[in-house]
GUBA-312996 format. One line per 5 residues: number of its first residue (from 1); for each residue x, y, z of N, C-alpha, C. Coordinates in steps of 0.1 Angstrom, whole numbers. Layout:
<atoms>
NUM = X:Y:Z:X:Y:Z:X:Y:Z  ... $
</atoms>
This chain:
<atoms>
1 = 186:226:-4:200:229:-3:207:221:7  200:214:18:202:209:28:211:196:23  204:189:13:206:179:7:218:180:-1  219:185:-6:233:194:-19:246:193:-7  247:199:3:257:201:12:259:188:20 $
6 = 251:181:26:249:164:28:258:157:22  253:157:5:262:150:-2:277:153:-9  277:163:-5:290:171:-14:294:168:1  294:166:16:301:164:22:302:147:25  297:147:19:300:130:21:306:125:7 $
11 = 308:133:-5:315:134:-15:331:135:-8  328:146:-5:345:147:5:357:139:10  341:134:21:348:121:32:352:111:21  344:106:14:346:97:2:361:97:-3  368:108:-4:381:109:-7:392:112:2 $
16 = 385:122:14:394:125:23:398:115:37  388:110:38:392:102:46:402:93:49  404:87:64:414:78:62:409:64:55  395:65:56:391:45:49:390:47:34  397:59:32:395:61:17:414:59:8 $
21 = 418:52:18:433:54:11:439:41:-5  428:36:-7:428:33:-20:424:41:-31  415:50:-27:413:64:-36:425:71:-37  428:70:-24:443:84:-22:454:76:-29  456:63:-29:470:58:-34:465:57:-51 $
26 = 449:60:-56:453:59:-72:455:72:-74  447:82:-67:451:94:-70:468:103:-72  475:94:-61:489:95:-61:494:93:-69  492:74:-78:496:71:-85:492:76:-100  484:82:-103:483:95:-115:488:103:-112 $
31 = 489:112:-103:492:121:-98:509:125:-103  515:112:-92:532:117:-92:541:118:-101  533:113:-114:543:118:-127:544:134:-130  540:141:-123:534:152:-127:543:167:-120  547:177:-121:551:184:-113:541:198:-110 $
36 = 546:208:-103:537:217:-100:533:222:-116  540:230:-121:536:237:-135:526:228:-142  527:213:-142:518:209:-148:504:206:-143  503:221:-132:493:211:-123:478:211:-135  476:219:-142:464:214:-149:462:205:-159 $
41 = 471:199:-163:468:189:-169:469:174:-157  474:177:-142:465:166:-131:453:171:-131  448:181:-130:433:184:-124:424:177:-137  429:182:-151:421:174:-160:422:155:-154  432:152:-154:434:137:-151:420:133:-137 $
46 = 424:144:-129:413:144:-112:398:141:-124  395:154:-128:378:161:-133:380:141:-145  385:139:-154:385:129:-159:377:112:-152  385:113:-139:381:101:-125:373:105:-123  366:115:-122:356:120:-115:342:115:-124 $
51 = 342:118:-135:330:118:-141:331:101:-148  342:96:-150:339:79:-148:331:74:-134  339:80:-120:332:80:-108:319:75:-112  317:90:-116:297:99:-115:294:88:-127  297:83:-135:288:73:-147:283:62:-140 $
56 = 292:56:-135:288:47:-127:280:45:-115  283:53:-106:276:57:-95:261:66:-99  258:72:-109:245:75:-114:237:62:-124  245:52:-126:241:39:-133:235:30:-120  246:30:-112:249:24:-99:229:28:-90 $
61 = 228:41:-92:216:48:-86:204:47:-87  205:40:-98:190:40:-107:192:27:-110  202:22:-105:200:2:-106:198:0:-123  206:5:-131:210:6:-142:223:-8:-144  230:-8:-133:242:-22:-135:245:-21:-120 $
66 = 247:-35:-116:250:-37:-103:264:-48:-104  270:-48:-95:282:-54:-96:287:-59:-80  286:-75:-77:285:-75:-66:300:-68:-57  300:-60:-51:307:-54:-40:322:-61:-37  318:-75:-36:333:-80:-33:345:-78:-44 $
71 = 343:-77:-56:342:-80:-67:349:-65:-75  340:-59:-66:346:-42:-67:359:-38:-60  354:-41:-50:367:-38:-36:377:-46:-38  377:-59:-46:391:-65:-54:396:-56:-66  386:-54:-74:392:-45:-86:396:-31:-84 $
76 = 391:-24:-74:395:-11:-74:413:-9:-70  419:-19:-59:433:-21:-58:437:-27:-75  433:-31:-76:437:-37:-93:442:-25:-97  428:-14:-101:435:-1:-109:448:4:-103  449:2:-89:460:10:-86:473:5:-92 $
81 = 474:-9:-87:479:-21:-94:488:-18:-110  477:-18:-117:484:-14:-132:486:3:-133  479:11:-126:485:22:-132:498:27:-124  499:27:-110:514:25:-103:525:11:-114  517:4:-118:527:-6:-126:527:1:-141 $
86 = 523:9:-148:527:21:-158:535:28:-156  535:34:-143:546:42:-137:560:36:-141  561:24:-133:568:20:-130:581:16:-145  570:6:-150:577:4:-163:580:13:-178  572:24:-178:579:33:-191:590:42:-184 $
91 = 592:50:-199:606:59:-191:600:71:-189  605:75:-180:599:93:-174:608:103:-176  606:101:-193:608:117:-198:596:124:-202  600:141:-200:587:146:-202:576:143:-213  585:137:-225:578:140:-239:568:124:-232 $
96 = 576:113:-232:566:103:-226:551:103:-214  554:110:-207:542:116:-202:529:121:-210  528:112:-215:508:118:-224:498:118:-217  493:126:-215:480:129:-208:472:116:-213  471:116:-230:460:106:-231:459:93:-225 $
101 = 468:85:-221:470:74:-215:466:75:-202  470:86:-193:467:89:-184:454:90:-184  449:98:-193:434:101:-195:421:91:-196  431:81:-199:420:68:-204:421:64:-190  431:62:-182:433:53:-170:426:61:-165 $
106 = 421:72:-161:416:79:-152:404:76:-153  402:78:-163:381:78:-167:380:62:-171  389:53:-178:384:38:-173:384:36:-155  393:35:-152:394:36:-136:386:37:-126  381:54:-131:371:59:-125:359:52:-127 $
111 = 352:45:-132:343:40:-138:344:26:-126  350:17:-123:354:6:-117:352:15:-95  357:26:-98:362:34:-82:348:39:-77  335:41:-94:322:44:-88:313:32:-85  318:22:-82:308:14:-80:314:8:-67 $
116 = 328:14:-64:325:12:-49:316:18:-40  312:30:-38:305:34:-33:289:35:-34  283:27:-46:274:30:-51:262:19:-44  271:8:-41:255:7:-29:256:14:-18  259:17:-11:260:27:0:255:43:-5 $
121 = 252:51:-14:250:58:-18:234:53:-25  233:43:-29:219:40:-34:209:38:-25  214:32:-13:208:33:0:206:46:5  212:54:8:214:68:9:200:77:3  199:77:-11:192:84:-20:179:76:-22 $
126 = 178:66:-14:162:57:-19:153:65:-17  152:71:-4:143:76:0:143:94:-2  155:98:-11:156:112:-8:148:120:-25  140:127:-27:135:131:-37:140:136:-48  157:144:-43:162:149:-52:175:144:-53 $
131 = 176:127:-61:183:118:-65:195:129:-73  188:141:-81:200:151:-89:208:156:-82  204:163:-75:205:174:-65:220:167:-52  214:150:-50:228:144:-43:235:142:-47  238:134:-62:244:131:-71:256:138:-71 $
136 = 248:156:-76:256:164:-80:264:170:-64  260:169:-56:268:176:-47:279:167:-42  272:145:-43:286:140:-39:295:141:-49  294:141:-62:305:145:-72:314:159:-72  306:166:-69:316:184:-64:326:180:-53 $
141 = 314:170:-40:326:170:-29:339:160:-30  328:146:-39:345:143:-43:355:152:-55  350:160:-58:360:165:-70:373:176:-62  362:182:-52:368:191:-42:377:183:-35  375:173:-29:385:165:-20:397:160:-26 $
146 = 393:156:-41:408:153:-50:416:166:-51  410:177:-54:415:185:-58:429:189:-43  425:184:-35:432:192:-18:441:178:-21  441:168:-26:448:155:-22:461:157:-34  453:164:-48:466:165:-60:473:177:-57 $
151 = 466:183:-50:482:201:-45:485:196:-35  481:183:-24:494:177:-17:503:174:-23  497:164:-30:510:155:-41:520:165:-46  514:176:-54:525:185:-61:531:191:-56  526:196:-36:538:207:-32:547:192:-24 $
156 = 542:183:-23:553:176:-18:565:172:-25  560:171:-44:568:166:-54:579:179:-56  573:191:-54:581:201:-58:592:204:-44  586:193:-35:595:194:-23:608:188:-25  606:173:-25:613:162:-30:618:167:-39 $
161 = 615:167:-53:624:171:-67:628:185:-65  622:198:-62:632:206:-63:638:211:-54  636:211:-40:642:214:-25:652:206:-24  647:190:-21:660:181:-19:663:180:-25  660:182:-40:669:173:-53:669:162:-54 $
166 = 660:154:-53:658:142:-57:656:141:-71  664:134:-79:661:130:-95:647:123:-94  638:133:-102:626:130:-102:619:115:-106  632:112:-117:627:102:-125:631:84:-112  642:87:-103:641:79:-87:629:82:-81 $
171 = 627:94:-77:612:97:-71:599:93:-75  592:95:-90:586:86:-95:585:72:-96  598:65:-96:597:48:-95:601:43:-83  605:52:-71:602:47:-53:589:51:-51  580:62:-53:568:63:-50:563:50:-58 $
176 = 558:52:-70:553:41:-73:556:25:-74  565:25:-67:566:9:-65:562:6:-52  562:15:-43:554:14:-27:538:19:-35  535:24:-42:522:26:-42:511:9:-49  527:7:-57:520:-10:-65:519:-19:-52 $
181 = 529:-19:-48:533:-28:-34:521:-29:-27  518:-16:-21:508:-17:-14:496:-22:-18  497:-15:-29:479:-16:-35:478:-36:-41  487:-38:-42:489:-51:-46:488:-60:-31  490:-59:-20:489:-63:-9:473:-64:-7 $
186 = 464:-51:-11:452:-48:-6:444:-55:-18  449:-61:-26:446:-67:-40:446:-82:-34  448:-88:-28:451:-101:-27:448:-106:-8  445:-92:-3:434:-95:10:422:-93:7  418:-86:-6:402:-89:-15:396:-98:-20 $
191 = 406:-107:-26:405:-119:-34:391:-123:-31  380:-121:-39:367:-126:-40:369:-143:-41  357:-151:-31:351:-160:-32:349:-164:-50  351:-175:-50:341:-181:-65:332:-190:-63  330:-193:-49:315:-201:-48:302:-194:-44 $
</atoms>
């Protein structure tokens, strides 16, 4: 059990942290289309990232596909990249809001976001017996740590759109164009080597 709690807390940090704010700015960037009432169909979007995460990062484990690192830590700002640039460019009315779209970005996404961590995690588990047992607790604690990061996003959205009144559909394309901005900035201080 020792082991279960280990990695579900280092599932956590994985999200909560501050060296984790490329996680936090895609999570945002799914996230802020969204208002409180709809918070379950974010959590589906969260549980969606999560288990692209966990495919990769259990592929990642068992040295099933390896992907050199630099390579990752370029592409992961990518995702943010195009899905804050989704934001950005359709119209935000509710009926346009489909989960499925969303749903794809999440779980393709996620798939790209688990192989950040997966050498560092494969190091981790070399030597630990119950390879399951980690797996499954760093995927709970990242799932747990998204989960505290999307009811930020939503009580702040219900702050902004319904306290101040901010026209949601401004608040959606100021958040996400500092979220592209940025992530686009961290996109182009990655730029992998080609020799």
């Amino acid at each position: 059990m020792n082991s279960f709690w280990f990695y579900f807390v280092e599932g956590w940090r994985h999200i909560i942290s501050p060296d984790a704010l490329d996680h936090q700015l895609f999570i945002l960037a799914l996230a802020i289309i969204y208002t409180f009432r709809e918070w379950k169909q974010v959590l589906v979007l969260v549980t969606a990232f999560t288990i692209g995460h966990s495919l990769t990062l259990g592929l990642s484990v068992f040295d099933l596909i390896r992907v050199p690192s630099s390579w990752v830590e370029f592409l992961i700002p990518l995702t943010i990249v195009c899905t804050a640039l989704w934001n950005v460019l359709r119209r935000h009315r509710p009926e346009s809001r489909q989960i499925h779209t969303n749903y794809f970005l999440a779980l393709f996404f996620g798939l790209i976001h688990g192989l950040g961590f997966a050498n560092t995690i494969r190091i981790m588990l070399a030597g630990d017996e119950s390879i399951g047992t980690g797996l499954l607790g760093f995927n709970l604690g990242l799932e747990a740590g998204q989960v505290i990061v999307v009811l930020a996003i939503l009580l702040i959205t219900k702050l902004m759109v319904g306290r101040i009144r901010i026209p949601q559909r401004i608040y959606i394309f100021v958040v996400s164009a500092v979220v592209f901005l940025l992530s686009l900035k961290m996109a182009l201080e990655r730029i992998p080597s080609l020799s």
